[in-house]
N, C-alpha and C positions, 0 to 999 in steps of 0.2 A: 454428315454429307448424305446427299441422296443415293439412296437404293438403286444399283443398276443390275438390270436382268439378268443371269446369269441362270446355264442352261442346265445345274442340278435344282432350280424350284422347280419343273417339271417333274425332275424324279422324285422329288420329297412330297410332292401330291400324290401320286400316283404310290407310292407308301403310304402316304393317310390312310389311306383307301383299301387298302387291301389285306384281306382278312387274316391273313399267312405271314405278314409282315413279323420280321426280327428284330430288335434293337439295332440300329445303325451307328457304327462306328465310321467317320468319318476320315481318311486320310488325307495327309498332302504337306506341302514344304508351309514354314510359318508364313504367314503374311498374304496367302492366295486367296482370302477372303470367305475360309469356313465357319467364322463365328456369325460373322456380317447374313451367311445367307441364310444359317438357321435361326438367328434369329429376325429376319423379314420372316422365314416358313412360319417362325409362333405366332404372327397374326393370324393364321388361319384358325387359333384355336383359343376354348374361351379363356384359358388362363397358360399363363406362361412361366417356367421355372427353369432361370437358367441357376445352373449352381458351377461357379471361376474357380479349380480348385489355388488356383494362384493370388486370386484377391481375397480369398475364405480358404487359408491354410487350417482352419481350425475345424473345420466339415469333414477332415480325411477321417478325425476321430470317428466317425459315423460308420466308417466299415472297415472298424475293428473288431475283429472276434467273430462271433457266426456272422454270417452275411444275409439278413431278413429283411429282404428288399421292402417287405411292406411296414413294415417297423421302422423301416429308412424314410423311404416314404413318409410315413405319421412326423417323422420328426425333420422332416427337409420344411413338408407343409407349415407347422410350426413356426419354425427357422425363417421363410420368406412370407408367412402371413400371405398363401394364396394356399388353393384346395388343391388336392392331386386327385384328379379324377378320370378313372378310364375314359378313352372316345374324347373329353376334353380338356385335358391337359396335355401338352406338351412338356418332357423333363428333360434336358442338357442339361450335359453334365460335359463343361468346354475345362481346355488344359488338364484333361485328365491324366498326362501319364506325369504327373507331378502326386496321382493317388496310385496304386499300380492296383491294390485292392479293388478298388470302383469296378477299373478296365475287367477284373475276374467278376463284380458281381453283374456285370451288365448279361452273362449267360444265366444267371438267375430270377432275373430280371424276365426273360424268357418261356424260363422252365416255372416260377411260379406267377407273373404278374403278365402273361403275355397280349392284356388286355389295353395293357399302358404303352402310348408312344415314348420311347424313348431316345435319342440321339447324342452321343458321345464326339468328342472332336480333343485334338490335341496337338501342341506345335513339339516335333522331335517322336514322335510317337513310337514309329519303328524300333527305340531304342527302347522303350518301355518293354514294348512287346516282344521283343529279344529276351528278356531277363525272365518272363514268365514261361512257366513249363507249357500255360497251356491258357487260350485266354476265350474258351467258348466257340471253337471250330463244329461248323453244322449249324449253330444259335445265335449268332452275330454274321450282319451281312456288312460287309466294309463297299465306302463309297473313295471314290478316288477323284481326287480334288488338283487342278489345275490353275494355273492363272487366267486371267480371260483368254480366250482364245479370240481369233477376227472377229470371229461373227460377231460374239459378246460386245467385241471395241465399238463393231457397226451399230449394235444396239443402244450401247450407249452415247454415242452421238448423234442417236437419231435419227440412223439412217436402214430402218426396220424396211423399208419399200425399195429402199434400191437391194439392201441385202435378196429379200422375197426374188427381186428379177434375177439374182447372181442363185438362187435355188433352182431354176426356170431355164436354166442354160447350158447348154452340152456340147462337146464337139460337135454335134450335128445343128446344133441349136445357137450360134455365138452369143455371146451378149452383147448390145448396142455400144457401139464406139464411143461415145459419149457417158456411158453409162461406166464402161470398160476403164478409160482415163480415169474415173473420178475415184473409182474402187483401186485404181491402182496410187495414187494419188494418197489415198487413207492409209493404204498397206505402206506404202515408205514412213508416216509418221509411225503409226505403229512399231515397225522395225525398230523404230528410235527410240518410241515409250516404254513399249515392253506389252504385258497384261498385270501386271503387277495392281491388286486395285487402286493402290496409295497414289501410284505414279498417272493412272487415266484420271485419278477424282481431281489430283492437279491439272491435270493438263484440260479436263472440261471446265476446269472452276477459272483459270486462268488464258488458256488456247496460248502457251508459251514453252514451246519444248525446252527452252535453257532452264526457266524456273525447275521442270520434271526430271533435270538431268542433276537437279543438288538432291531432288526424294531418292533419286537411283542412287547416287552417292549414300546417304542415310541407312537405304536399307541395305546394302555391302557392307557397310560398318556393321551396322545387327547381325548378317547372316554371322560377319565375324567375329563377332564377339559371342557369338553361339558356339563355335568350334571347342570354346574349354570346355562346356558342355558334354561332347560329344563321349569320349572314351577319354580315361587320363594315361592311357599308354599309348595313344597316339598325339605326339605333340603340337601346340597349336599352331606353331610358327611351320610343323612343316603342312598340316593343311593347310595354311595357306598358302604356301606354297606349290603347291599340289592344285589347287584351286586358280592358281594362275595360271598355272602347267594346260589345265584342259581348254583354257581360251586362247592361248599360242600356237595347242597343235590340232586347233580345229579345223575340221576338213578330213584331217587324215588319222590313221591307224594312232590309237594314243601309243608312246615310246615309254615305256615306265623310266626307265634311267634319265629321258632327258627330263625329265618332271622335278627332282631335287637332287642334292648332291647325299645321298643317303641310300642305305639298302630300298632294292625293288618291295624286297616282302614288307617293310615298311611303308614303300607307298602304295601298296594294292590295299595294306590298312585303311590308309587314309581314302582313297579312293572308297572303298567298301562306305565307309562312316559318309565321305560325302552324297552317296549314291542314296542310303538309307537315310537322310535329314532332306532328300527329295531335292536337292540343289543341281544334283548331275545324275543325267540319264543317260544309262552306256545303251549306242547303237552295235549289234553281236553280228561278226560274219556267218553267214550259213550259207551252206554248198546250192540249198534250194534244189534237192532232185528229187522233193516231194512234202507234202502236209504231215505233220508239223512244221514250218521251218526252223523248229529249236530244238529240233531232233538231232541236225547234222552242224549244229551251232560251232563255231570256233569261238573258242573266248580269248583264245590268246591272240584273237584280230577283231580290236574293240575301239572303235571309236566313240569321244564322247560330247554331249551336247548339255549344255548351261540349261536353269527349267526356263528363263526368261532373257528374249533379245532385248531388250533393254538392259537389263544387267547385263548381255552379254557385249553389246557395242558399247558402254560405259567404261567396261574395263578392258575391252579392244584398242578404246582412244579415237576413235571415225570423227572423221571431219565431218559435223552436221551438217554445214554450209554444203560442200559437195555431194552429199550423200540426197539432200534432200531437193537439188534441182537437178540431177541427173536423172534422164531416162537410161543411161548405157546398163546394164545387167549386169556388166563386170565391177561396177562402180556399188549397186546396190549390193551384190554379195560379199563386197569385201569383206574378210575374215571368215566368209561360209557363212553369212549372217541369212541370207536365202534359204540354205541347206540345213543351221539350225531350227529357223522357222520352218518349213515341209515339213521336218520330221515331230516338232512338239505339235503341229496342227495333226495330224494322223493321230497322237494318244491323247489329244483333248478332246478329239470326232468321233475316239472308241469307245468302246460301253463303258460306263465310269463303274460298274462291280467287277471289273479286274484291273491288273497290273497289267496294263499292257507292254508288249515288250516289243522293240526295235532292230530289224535285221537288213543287212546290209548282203553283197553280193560281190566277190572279188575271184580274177586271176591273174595269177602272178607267175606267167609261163613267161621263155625267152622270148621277145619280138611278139607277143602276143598279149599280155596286160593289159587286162579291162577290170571294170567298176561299177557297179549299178548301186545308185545312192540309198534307195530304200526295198524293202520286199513286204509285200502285202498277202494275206489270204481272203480270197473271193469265192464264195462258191465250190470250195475244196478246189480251186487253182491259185495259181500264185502269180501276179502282177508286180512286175518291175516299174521303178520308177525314180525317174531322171531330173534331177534341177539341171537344167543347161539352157544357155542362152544360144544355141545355134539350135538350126531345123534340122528336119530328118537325115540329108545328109551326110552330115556330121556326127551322128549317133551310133558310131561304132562299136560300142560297149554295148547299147539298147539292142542293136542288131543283132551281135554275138550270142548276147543271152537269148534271145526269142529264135533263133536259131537253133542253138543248143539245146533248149530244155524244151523247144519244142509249144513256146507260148503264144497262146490267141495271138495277144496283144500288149502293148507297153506305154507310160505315161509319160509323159514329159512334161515340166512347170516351170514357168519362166514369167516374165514379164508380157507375154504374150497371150490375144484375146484365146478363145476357145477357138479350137477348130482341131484337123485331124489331118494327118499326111499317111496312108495307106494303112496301117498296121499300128502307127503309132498317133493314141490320141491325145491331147495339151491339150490341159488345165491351167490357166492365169494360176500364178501362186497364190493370190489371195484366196483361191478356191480349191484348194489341194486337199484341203480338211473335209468338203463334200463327197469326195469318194468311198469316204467310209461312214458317215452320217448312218447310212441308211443300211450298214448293214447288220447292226445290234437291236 
């Protein structure tokens, strides 16, 4: 299938290129398209070596015993009958925590060969690097891999010029009503496709969301047949169970008990392993009364979000038919499929060299219980922000907080174009992810 843009070949150039560069270890859930984009990145250079430790089980031999990455080298070159040469080779080294070795020599890699590009990727990875005491901290820069985000979906349907005016556009600044409709218009299919690349390369190869809703079925099957994978003390029937749990009580505080019929400390297990195979990303309560907000973190008030709204309205059950000629807001968020998306566009917007993490805002007084969906940092301040389909208002919770903590200003994202009601400025959901573009 065709190559579609995707917004870490920017960062992989801009690694080419720089003289301080580390071996890059690539992160993210299987299937988000980190083999696909390093290898388009190997045409930039004149020879390419990828080494699949999954298809060439027999290469792990290579780093056993001292680990002489240039002696590895001599005999990969060999091996694929191309040259390995600094400045123009590129070396992948994809499915790697299937070597665990490799993952340790890629800091030697570093410390004697740091002339060579090299880039590592792997599906499950987390769990590799668990088992290692130590896997090259300081000498490996890890990239952090998502499904496509909007922009990406916009790019690859070809809509680079309307995205450009949706950059162009501010509360102060709206975007053209026409222009507004159509972006909103992409965002409900989206919602339904997911970023998953399997499921957009169907859906541009075909323009048929039902066909894209049997690859969303496909890859549930995979993610689940991965769970044996995972830990054999955690059982697979209750992650998946567990795994259905986070789609039922989404929106609100996840319930460990109502998740399976089995001890809590079993399912914070399961939980944990789904978290690290990159399938679920817990959104953490913090008090928010200052920078960091994972300072005043609560984890025992954790809500959690799927990495992909396609996977997540598939296993929701949404009536496509409804879902997709409704303009009502309450109609497109059904299941918090609005408020999953907000929050996975904020850590696909953020720098991809960290984890970003996801904070939430709650109280839970008599007659007084408020909620703020997300919490961001700006400028060493903290910015609330609201998916809601009512105006200002109606924003009791937004008010409370910017009251309380004493804040600028507050966001709101909905179905609605840009614009601003005093204090609080809305973002179209489809643009929720530009607020933080530009601050890495």
């Amino acid at each position: 299938m065709a190559y579609s843009k995707r917004s870490i070949d920017t960062v992989l150039l801009v690694w080419k290129t720089n003289p301080d560069r580390k071996p890059l270890l690539i992160r993210g859930a299987r299937q988000v398209g980190k083999s696909s984009s390093v290898e388009q990145f190997g045409a930039c250079f004149e020879h390419f070596v990828p080494v699949n430790f999954e298809k060439t089980k027999n290469l792990q031999s290579l780093f056993d015993g001292d680990l002489d990455v240039k002696e590895i080298c001599l005999k990969l070159s060999v091996q694929f009958n191309t040259p390995i040469i600094p400045g123009k080779t590129l070396l992948f080294f994809d499915e790697i925590q299937i070597c665990p070795n490799a993952i340790v020599a890629l800091r030697y890699f570093y410390e004697d060969y740091p002339e060579l590009h090299v880039i590592a990727a792997g599906s499950l990875l987390e769990f590799a690097l668990e088992e290692l005491p130590t896997f090259g901290v300081g000498r490996i820069d890890s990239l952090f891999m998502y499904p496509f985000s909007f922009q990406e979906f916009m790019f690859a349907c070809g809509e680079e010029r309307l995205w450009n005016q949706v950059c162009q556009s501010s509360p102060e600044k709206p975007l053209a009503p026409v222009f507004h409709e159509k972006c909103s218009e992409l965002l409900k299919k989206y919602l339904l496709i997911g970023g998953m690349p399997a499921a957009i390369s169907n859906f541009l190869k075909n323009n048929d969301i039902l066909q894209v809703q049997k690859v969303l079925d496909s890859l549930i099957v995979s993610f689940q047949d991965d769970f044996a994978k995972y830990k054999k003390r955690v059982p697979t029937l209750l992650l998946r169970e567990v795994f259905e749990a986070i789609v039922k009580q989404a929106g609100g505080k996840f319930i460990y008990s109502k998740a399976a019929a089995t001890s809590q400390y079993n399912i914070k297990q399961a939980v944990n392993m789904l978290i690290m195979a990159g399938l679920v990303i817990p959104v953490v309560s913090s008090s928010a009364n200052g920078i960091p907000l994972g300072a005043e973190a609560n984890h025992k008030k954790t809500k959690m979000l799927l990495l992909d709204t396609g996977i997540f309205q598939r296993l929701l059950g949404l009536e496509l038919s409804d879902f997709l000629f409704s303009n009502d807001f309450e109609t497109i968020n059904k299941g918090f499929i609005a408020e999953q998306f907000a929050g996975l566009e904020l850590i696909k917007n953020s720098s991809p060299y960290t984890a970003e993490n996801l904070y939430f805002w709650t109280r839970e007084k008599e007659k007084s219980q408020a909620e703020i969906d997300y919490l961001i940092q700006k400028n060493g301040t903290i910015i609330p922000i609201e998916v809601k389909s009512g105006k200002s208002g109606k924003m009791q919770s937004m008010h409370l907080f910017l009251a309380e903590k004493q804040a600028e200003y507050g966001i709101r994202t909905s179905l609605e174009n840009f614009t601003q009601y005093g204090n609080i400025r809305v973002y179209p959901l489809y643009a929720i992810g530009n607020i933080k573009t530009n601050l890495w």
